[in-house]
Short mmCIF file of the C-alpha atoms (twelve columns), coordinates in Angstrom:
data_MODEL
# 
_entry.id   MODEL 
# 
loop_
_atom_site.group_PDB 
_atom_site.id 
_atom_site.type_symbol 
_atom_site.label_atom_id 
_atom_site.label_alt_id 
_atom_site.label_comp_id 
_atom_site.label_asym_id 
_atom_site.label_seq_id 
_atom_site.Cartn_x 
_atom_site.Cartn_y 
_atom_site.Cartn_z 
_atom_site.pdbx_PDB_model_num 
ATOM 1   C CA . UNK A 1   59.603 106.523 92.791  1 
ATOM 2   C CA . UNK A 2   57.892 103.512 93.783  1 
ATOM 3   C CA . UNK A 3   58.762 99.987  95.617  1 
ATOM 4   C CA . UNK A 4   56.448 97.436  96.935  1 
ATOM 5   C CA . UNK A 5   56.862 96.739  100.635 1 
ATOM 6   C CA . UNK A 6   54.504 93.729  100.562 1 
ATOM 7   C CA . UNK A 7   52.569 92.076  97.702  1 
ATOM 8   C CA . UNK A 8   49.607 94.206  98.857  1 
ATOM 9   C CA . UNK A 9   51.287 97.365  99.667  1 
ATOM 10  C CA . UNK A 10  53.052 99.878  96.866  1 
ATOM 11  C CA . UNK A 11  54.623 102.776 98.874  1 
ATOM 12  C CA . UNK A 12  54.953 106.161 96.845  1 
ATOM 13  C CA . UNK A 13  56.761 109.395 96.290  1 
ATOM 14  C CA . UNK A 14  54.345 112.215 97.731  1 
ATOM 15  C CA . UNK A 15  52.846 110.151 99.903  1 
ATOM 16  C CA . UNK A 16  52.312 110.077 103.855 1 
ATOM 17  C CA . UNK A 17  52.003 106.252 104.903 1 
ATOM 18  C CA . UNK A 18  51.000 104.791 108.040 1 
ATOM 19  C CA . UNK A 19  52.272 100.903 108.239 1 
ATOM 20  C CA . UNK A 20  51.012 98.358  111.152 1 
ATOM 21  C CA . UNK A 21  53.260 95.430  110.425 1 
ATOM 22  C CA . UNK A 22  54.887 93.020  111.801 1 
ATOM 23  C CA . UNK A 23  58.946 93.597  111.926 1 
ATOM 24  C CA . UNK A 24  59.331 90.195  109.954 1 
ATOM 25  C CA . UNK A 25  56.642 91.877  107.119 1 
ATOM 26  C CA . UNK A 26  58.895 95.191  107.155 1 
ATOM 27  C CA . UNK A 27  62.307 93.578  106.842 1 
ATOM 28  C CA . UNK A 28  61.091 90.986  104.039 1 
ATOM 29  C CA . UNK A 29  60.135 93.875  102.432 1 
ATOM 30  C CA . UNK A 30  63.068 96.206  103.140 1 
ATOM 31  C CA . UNK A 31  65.911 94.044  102.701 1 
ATOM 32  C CA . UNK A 32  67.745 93.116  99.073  1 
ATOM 33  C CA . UNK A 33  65.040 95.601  97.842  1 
ATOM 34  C CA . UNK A 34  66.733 97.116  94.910  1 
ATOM 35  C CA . UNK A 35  65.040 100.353 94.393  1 
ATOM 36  C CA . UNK A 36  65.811 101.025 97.438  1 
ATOM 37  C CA . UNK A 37  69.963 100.855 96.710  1 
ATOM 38  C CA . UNK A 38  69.406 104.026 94.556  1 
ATOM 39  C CA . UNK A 39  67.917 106.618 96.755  1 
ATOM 40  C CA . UNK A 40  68.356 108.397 100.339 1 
ATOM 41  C CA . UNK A 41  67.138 106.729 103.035 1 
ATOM 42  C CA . UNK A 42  66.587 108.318 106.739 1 
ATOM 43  C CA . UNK A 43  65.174 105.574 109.062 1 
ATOM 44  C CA . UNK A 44  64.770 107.219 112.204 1 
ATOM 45  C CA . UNK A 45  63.759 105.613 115.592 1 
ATOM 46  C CA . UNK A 46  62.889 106.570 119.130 1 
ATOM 47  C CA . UNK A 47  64.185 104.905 122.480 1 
ATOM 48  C CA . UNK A 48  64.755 101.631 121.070 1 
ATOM 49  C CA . UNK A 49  64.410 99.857  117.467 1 
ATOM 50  C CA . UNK A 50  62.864 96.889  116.902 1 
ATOM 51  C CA . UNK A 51  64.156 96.876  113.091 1 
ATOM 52  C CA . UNK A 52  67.265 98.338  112.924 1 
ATOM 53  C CA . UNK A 53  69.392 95.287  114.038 1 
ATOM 54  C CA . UNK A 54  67.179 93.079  110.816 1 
ATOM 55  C CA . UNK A 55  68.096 95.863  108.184 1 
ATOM 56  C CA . UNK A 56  70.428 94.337  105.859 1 
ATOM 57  C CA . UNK A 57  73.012 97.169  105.806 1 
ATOM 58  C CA . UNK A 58  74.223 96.508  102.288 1 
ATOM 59  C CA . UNK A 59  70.712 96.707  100.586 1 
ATOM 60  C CA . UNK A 60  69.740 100.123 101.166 1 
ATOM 61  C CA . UNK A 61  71.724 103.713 101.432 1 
ATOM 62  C CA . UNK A 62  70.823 104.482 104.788 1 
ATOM 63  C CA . UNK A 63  70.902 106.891 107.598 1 
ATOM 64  C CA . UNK A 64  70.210 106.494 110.752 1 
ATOM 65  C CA . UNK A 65  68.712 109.305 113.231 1 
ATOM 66  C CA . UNK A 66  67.747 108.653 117.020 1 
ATOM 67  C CA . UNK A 67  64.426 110.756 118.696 1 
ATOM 68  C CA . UNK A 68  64.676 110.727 122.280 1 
ATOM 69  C CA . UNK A 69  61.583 113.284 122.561 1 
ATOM 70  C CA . UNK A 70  59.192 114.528 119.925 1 
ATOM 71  C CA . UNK A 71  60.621 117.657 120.224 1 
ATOM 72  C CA . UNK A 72  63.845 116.080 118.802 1 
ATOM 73  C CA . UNK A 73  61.471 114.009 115.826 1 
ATOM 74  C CA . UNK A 74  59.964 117.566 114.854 1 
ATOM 75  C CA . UNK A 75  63.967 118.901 114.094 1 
ATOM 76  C CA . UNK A 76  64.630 115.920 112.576 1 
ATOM 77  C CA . UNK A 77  61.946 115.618 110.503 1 
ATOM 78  C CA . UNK A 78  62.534 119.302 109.471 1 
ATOM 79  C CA . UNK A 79  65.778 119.051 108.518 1 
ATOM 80  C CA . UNK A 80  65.422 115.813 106.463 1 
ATOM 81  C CA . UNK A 81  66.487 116.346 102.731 1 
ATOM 82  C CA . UNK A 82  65.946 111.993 101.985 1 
ATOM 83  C CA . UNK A 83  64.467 110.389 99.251  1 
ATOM 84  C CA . UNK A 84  62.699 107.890 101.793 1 
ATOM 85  C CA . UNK A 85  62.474 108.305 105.310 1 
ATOM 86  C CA . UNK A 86  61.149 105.653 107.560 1 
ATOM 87  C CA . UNK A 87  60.261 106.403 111.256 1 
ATOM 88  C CA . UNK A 88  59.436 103.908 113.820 1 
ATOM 89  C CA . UNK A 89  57.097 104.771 116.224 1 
ATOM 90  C CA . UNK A 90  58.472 104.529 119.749 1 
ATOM 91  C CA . UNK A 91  54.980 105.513 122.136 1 
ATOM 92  C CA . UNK A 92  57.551 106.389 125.072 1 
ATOM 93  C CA . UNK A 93  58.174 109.843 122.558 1 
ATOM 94  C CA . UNK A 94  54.664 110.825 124.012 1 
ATOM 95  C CA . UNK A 95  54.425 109.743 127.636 1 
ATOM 96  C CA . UNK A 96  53.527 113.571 129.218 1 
ATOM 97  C CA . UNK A 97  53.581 115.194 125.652 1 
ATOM 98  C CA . UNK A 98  50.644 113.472 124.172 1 
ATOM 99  C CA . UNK A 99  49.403 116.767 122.581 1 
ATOM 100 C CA . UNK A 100 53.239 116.663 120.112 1 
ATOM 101 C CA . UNK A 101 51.397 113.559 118.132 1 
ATOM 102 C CA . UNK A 102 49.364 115.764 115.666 1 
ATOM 103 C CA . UNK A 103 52.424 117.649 115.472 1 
ATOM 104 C CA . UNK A 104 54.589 115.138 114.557 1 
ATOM 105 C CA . UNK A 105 51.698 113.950 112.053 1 
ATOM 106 C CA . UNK A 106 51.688 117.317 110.395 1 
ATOM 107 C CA . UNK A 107 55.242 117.502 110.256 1 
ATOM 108 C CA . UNK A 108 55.356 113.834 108.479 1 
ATOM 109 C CA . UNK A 109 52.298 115.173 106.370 1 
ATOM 110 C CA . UNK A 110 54.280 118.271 105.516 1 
ATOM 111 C CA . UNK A 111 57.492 115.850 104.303 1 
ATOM 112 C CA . UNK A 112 55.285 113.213 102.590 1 
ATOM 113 C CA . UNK A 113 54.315 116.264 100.071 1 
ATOM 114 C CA . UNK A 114 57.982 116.052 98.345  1 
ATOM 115 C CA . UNK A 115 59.180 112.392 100.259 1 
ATOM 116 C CA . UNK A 116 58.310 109.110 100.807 1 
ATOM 117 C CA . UNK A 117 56.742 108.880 103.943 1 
ATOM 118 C CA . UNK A 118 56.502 106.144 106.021 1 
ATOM 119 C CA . UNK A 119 55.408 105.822 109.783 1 
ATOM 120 C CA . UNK A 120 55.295 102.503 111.276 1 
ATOM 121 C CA . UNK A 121 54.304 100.426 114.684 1 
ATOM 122 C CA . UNK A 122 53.928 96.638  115.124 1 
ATOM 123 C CA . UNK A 123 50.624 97.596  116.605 1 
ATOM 124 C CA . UNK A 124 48.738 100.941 116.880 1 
ATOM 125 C CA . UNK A 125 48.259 103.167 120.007 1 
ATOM 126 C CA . UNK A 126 46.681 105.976 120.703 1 
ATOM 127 C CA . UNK A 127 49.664 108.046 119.485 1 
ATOM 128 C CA . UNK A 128 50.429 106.626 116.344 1 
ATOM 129 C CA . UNK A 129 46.216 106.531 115.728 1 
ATOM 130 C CA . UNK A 130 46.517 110.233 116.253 1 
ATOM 131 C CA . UNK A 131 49.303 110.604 113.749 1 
ATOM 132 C CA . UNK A 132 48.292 108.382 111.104 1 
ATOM 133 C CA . UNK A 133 45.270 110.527 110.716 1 
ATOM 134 C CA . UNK A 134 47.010 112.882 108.811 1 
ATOM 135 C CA . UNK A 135 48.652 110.302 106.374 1 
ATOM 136 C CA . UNK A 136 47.603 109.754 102.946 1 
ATOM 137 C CA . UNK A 137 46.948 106.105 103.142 1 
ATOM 138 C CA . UNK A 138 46.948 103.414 106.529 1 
ATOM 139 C CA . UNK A 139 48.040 100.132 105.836 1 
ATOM 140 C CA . UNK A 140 47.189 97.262  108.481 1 
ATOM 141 C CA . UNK A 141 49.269 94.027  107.550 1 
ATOM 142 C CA . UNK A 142 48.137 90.701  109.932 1 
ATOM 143 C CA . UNK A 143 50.210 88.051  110.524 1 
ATOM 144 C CA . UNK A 144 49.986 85.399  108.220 1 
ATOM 145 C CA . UNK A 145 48.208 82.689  110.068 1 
ATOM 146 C CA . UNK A 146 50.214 80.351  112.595 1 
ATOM 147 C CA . UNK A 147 49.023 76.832  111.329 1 
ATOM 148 C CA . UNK A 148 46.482 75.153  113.400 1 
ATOM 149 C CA . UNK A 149 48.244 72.382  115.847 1 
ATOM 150 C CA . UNK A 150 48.448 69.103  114.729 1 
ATOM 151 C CA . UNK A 151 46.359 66.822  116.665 1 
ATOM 152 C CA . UNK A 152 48.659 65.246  118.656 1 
ATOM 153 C CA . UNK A 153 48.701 60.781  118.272 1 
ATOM 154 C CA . UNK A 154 47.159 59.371  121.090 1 
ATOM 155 C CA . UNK A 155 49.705 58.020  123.029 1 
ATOM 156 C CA . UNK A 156 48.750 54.907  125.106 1 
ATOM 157 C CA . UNK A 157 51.061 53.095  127.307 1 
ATOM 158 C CA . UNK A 158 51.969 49.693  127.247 1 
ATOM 159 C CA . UNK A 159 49.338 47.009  128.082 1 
ATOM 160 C CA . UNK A 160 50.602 45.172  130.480 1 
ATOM 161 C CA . UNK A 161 48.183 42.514  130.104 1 
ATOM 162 C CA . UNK A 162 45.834 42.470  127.032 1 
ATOM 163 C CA . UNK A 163 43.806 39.480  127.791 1 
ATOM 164 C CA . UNK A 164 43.094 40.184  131.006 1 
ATOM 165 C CA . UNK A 165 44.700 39.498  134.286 1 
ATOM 166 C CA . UNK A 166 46.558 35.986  134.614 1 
ATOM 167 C CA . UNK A 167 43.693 33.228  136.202 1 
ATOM 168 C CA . UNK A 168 43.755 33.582  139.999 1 
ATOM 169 C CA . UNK A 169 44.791 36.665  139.959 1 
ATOM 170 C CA . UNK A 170 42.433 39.144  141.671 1 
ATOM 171 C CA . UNK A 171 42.358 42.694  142.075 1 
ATOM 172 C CA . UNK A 172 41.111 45.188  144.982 1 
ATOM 173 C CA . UNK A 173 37.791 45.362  143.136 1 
ATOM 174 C CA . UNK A 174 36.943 41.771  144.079 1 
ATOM 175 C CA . UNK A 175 37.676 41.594  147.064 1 
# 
């Protein structure tokens, strides 16, 4: 099983990916997907989700799983039996547990030999760097482009008096 999460990106079965992203890349991609309305999916997330709210409900068969620690995204990961599971990186997992990262990246290693595998993060850190070291492939997606800003149309006010100043009139210079 295959389904492309961007034009450039083709996410596989067997495979441990590592996404940078941003959440309007991932949902574009996610939502009114169609291969995705015939398999298991586990999206899990840590503290707080920055996708889950976007996820159009009605395109894809999902589940939803909450980490508070990494201890708790180990089990999880464990017990996962999905087609596709999708885990967004939440760096508070790792605040005082920082050596659990190549854990976790084993564990999502281990799954991505039978799954579809997919970490992501809006931007790396040095947790997620240390995890996506074990996956299979790292995909960093910019941004497109914000257009430059239009020059903006020189403004001027009104001209009083375009000629000049009215005869006889004088002003502090000539005095």
């Amino acid at each position: 099983m295959e389904f492309d999460l961007h034009p450039s990106v083709t996410l596989r079965t067997g495979t441990f990916s590592a996404v940078v992203a941003s959440g309007e890349t991932v949902l574009s991609g996610l939502n009114d997907n169609p291969v995705l309305q015939r398999f298991l999916f586990l999206f899990v997330s840590g503290n707080y989700s920055r996708l889950l709210s976007g996820i159009n409900r009605r395109s894809v068969n999902i589940e939803v799983r909450r980490a508070f620690t990494a201890f708790q995204l180990l089990q999880i990961l464990r017990e996962s039996y999905h087609t596709i599971v999708w885990v967004e990186h939440d760096p508070s997992l790792y605040e005082g547990a920082e050596e659990m990262a190549a854990q976790v990246g084993e564990g999502l290693r281990q799954l991505g030999q039978g799954s579809l595998v997919v970490l992501y993060a809006p931007s790396p850190d040095p947790s997620f760097e240390e995890m996506s070291r074990m996956a299979d492939r790292i995909f960093y997606l910019a941004s497109p482009a914000a257009p430059p800003p239009r020059p903006r149309a020189g403004r001027q006010g009104r001209v009083r008096y375009p000629g000049g100043l009215p005869r006889g009139q004088k002003t502090l210079e000539g005095m």
